[in-house]
C-alpha positions in Angstrom: -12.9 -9.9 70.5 -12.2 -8.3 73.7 -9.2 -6.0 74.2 -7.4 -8.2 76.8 -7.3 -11.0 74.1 -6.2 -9.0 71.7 -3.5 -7.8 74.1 -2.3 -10.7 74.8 -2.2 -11.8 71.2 -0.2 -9.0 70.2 2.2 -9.8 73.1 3.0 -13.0 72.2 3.5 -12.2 68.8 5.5 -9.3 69.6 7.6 -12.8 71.7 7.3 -15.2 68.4 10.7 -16.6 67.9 10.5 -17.4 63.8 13.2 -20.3 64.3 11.7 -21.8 66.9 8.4 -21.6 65.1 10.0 -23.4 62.0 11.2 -26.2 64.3 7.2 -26.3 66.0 5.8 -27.2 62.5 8.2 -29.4 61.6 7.6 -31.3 65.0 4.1 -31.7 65.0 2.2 -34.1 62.2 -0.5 -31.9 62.2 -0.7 -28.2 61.1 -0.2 -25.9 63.7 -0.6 -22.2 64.1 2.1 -20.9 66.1 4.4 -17.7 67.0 6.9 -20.3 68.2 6.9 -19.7 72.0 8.2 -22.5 74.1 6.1 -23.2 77.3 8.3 -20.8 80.1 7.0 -17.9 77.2 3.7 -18.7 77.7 3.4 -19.1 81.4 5.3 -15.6 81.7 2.4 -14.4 79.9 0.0 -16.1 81.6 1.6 -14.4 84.9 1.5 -11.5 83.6 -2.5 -11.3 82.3 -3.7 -13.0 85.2 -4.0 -10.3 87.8 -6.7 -8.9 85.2 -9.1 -11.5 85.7 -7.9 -12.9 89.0 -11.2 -14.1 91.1 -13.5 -13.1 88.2 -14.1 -16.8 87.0 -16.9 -15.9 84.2 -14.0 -13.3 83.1 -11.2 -15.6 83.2 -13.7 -18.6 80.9 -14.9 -16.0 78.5 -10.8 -14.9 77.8 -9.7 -18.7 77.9 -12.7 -19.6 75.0 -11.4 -16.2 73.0 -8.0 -17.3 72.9 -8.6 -21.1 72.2 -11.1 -19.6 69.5 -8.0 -18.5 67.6 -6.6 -21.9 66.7 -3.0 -20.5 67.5 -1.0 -22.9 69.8 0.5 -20.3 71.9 -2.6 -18.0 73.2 -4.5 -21.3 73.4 -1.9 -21.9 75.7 -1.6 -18.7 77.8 -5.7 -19.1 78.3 -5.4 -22.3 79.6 -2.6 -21.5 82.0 -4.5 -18.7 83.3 -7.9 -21.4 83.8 -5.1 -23.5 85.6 -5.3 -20.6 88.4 -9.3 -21.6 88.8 -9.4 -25.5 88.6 -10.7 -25.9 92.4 -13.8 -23.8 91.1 -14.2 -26.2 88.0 -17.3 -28.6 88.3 -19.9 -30.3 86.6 -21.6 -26.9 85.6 -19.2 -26.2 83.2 -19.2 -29.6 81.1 -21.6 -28.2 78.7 -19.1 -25.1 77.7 -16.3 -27.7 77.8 -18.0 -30.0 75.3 -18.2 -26.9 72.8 -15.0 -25.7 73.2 -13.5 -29.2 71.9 -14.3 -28.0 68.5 -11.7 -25.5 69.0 -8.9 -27.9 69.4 -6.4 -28.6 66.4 -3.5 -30.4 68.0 -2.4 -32.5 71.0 -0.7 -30.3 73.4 -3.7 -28.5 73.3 -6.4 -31.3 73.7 -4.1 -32.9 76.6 -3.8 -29.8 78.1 -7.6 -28.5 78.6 -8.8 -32.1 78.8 -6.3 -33.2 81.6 -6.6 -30.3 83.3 -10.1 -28.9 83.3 -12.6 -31.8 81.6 -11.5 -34.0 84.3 -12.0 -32.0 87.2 -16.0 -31.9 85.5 -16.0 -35.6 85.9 -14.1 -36.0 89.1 -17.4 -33.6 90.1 -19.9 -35.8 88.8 -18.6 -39.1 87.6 -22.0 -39.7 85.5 -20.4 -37.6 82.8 -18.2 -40.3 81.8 -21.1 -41.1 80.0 -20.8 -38.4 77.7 -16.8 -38.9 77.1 -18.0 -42.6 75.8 -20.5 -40.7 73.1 -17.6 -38.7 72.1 -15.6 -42.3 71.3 -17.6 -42.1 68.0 -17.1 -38.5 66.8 -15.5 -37.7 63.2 -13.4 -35.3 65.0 -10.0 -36.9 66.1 -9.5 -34.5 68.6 -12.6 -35.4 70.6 -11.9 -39.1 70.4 -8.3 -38.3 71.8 -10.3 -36.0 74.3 -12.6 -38.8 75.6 -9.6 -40.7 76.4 -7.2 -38.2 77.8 -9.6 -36.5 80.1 -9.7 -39.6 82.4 -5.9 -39.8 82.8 -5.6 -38.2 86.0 -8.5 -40.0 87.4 -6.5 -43.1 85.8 -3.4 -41.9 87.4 -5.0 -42.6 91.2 -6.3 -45.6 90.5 -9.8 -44.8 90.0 -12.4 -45.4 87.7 -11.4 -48.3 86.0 -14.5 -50.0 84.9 -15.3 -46.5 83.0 -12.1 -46.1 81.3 -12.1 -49.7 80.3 -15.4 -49.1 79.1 -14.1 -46.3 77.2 -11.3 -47.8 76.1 -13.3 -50.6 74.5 -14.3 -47.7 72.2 -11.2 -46.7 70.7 -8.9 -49.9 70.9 -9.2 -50.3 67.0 -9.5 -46.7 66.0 -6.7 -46.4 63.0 -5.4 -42.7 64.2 -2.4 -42.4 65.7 -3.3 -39.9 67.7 -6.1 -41.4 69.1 -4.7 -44.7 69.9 -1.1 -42.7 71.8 -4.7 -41.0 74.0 -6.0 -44.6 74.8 -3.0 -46.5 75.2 -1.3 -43.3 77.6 -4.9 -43.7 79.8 -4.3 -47.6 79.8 -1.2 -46.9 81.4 -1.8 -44.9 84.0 -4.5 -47.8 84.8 -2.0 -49.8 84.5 0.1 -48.4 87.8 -2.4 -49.5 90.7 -4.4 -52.3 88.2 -1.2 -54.3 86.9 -3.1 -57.7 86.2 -6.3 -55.9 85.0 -4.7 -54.1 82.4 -2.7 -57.4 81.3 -5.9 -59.1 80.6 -7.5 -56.4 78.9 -4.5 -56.2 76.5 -4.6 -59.7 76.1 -7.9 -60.1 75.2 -7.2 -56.8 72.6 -3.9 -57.9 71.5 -5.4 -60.2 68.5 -7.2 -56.8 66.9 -5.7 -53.7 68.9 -2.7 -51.4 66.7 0.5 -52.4 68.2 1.0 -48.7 69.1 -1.9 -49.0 71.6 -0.8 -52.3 73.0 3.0 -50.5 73.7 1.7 -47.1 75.1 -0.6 -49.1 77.8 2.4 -51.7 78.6 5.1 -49.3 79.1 4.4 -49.3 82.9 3.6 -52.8 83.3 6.1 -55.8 85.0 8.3 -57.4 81.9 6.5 -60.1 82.4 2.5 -58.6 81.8 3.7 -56.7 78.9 1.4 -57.4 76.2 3.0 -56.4 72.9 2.8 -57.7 69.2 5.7 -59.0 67.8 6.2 -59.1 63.3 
């Protein structure tokens, strides 16, 4: 490990706030590692490492994989928020070492995080990778299923790319995990905002099979009266 990660391990545990760490694990379903920084911590920290690998891309990816390496919430964090700095450089190139780093995830702030943030900005690059996030729809790991889902939700957002995320979506809209079906049902919704009547018929056509939790995430933006919800 390099000394900057270490450094900026020690710092934020040097921060850790134990109570606040208690109340992190009892908040999340899954287990976490954490020091129990809340999110103004670790963008202080990220300001504060940045300037040490500030226009040094390579730098600032081989730092972001050490700290997401770690598993603990908080430096996964701080790396990411440093990447942040370097999303207009972010392109198709660096889908391969994206796809790898997946395995390092262990919860959703995480995943949404570096998937919302820096997977999608691969795709917006080359749209043809979408293809890959649909392989991903059948992965053991629950974290890449989420991740195929949640990458597209700023693409989602604008209005764009619908046939793929429906495509995806197909994927996933009977996948039992919870955490998988709040990823589809949150990129649904942000379909949802410029494709109203799309997204109605989709959840229509789902509603017989889909988890109810899927069919209220991707209705929560829609008209009362396209809603698409199951009722006991």
């Amino acid at each position: 490990m390099s000394k900057l990660a270490k450094r900026i391990i020690e710092e934020a545990a040097r921060r850790g706030d134990p109570k606040r760490r208690d109340d992190l694990l009892r908040y999340f379903k899954e287990p976490i590692e954490t020091y129990g920084l809340s999110q103004s911590q670790n963008k202080e920290l990220a300001q504060l490492f940045y300037s040490e690998v500030k226009g040094d891309l390579p730098a600032a990816l081989a730092l972001t994989e050490e700290l997401l390496a770690t598993g603990n919430m908080d430096v996964s964090s701080v790396g990411l928020k440093i990447l942040d700095r370097f999303r207009s450089k972010l392109g198709a190139e660096h889908f391969p070492l994206f796809d790898k780093w997946v395995e390092y995830l262990n919860n959703w702030a995480t995943t949404d995080h570096f998937t919302a943030h820096h997977i999608s900005e691969c795709i917006r690059d080359n749209p043809q990778l979408v293809e890959q996030l649909i392989t991903w729809t059948g992965s053991e790991n629950r974290w890449r299923r989420r991740a195929s889902a949640v990458t597209l939700v700023p693409i989602a957002r604008k209005g764009m790319m619908l046939e793929e995320v429906l495509r995806l979506a197909d994927r996933l809209m009977m996948d039992m995990d919870d955490m998988v079906q709040k990823g589809v049902g949150w990129v649904l919704k942000e379909a949802s905002r410029h494709h109203p009547q799309e997204i109605h018929v989709y959840l229509q056509r789902w509603k017989p099979k889909s988890p109810a939790l899927i069919l209220r995430y991707a209705s929560e933006k829609l008209p009362e009266e396209l809603r698409v919800l199951k009722t006991r």
